[in-house]
C-alpha positions, -999 to 999 in steps of 0.1 A, spaced: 514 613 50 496 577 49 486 558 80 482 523 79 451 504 102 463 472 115 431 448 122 424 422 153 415 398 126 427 360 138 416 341 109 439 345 83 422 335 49 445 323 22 435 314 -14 427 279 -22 451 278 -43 480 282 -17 464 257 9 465 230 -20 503 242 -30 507 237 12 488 201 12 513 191 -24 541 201 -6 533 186 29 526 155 8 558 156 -10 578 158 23 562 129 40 569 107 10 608 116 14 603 105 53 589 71 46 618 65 20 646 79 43 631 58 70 632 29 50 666 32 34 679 34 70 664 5 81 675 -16 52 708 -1 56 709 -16 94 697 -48 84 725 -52 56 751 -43 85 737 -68 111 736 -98 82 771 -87 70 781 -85 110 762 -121 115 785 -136 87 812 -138 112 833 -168 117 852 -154 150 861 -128 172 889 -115 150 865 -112 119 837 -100 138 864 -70 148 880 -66 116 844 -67 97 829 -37 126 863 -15 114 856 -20 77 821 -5 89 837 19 104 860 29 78 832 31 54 812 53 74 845 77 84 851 79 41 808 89 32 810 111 61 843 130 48 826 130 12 799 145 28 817 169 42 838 180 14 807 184 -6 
């Protein structure tokens, strides 16, 4: 029969080469923030200009559905995915 010793230690040492791996990765995900980040902001700015072409009322409304529409149909594809 084996008994095992479990230690009080509270530094936990890993191997450099994990910790760089960590700092890669860490790196990685940040850089898919800022581009997410930015695609959504360019992608509310394309609505508002396309919004801000409207002549009246009615096109204003029918433009905001069409919006609409297109969101309902990515989110479905999405979905279905």
């Amino acid at each position: 029969m084996s008994t095992m010793t479990i230690s009080n230690s509270t530094s936990i040492s890993r191997p450099a080469a994990s910790v760089q791996t960590a700092g890669v990765l860490t790196s990685i995900a940040a850089f898919f923030k800022r581009v997410g980040n930015a695609y959504e902001r360019s992608e509310a700015a394309r609505k508002e200009a396309y919004l801000a072409e409207a002549v009246d009322l009615y096109d204003l409304e029918y433009r905001m559905q069409r919006l609409d529409r297109e969101s309902a149909q990515t989110a479905a594809w999405i979905k279905g995915f």
